[in-house]
N, C-alpha and C positions, 0 to 999 in steps of 0.2 A: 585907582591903579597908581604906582607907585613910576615915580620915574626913574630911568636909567642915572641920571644924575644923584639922585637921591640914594640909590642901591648902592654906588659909588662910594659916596660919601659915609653910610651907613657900614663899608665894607673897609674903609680907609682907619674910622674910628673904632672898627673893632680890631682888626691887624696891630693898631699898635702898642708896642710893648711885648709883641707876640715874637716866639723864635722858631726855627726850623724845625722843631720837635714839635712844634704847635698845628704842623699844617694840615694835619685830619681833621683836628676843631677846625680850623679856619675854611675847608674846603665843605665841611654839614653846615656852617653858616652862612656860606656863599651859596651853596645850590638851597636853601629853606628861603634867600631872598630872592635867585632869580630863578626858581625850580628848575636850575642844572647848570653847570660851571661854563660860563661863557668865554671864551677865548679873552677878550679883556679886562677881563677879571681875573684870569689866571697872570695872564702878563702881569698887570696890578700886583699882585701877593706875590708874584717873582723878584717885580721890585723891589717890592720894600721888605721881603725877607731875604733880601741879596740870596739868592739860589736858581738854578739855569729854570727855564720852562720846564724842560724837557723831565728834570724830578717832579712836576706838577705832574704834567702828561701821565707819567709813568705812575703816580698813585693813584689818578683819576680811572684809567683804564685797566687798572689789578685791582680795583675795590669796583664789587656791578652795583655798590649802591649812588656810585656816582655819575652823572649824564654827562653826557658832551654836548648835547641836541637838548634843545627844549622839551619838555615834556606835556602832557594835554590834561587839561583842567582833572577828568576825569581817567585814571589811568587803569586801564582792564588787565588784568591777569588771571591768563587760562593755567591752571595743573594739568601739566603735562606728567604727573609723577605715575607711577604704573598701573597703581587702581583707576585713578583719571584716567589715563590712555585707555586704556583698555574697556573702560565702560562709555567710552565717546569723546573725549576732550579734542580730540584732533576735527574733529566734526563741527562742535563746540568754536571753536578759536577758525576754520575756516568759515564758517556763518557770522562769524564777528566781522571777519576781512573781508566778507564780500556787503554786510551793509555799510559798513564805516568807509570804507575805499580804501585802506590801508590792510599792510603787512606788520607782522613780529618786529617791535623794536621802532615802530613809523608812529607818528604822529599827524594828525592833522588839522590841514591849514591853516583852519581858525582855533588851532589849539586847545579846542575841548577835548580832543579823546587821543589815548596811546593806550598801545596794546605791547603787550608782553606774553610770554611763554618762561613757566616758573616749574621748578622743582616741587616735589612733596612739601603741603601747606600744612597736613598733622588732620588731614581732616578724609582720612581713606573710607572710613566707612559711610559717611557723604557721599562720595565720588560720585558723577564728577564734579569739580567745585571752581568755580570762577568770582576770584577777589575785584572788587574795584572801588578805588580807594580803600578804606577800612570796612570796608561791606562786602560779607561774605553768604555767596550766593550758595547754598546744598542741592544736589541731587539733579544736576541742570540738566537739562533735554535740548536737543536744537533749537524746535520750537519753543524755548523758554529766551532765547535770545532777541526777539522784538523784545518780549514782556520789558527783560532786564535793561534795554535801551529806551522803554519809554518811561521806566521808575526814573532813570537819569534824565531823560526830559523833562518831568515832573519838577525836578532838582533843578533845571537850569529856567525855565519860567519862572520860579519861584521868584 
């Protein structure tokens, strides 16, 4: 595991020489090292790109590719897009919440697992369909949600 210091430092040498127009790159390099933009790291890059927080803030939370909260080793995403809904995904994504202990948008505590709710993934005639990380689940059932929580145990034994 990589240290806060080190993230730092990794984040100090890559900012410079970088300018105000740079700070989308500099904001996908800052959450790929701390998987989601930490409050001191934003202050950081406000520094040293002289520009207020508050322009950080404001790209951070207009782009949903960027996190404000930690994210979990393993991040689930339920389709919620029409054909998913409609064939169970709300079903789906409450059987997530209730084994994981968390809600849409929560992480938790030991930061293996976050859960999200996503727009049409392109994969309608699938439905319904639950991504986590780049593994894309078809045709999911309720009861397919231990199965797909203990494939990700398998992963985390590993």
């Amino acid at each position: 595991m990589i240290t806060t210091d080190v993230k730092q430092e990794k984040l100090t040498q890559f900012i410079k020489g970088k300018k105000e127009e740079d700070l989308i790159e500099i904001l996908h390099f800052t959450q790929d090292i701390y998987n989601y933009i930490p409050r001191e790291a934003a202050v950081q890059i406000a520094k040293e790109l002289k520009i207020p927080l508050s322009k950080i803030y404001g790209v951070n939370t207009f782009y949903s590719r960027f996190n404000l909260y930690p994210k979990g080793k393993y991040c689930i995403s339920v389709c919620m897009g029409t054909a998913c809904y409609v064939k169970g995904a709300e079903s789906i994504l409450e059987k997530f919440s209730q084994m994981l202990g968390i809600k849409v948008g929560e992480t938790t505590e030991d930061l293996l697992f976050s859960m999200e709710d996503t727009r049409c993934v392109g994969e309608c005639a699938d439905a319904p369909v639950v991504i986590v990380n780049n593994i894309v689940y078809r045709n999911v059932k309720v009861s397919d949600v231990p199965n797909i929580l203990a494939d990700i145990g398998e992963d985390i034994h590993e």
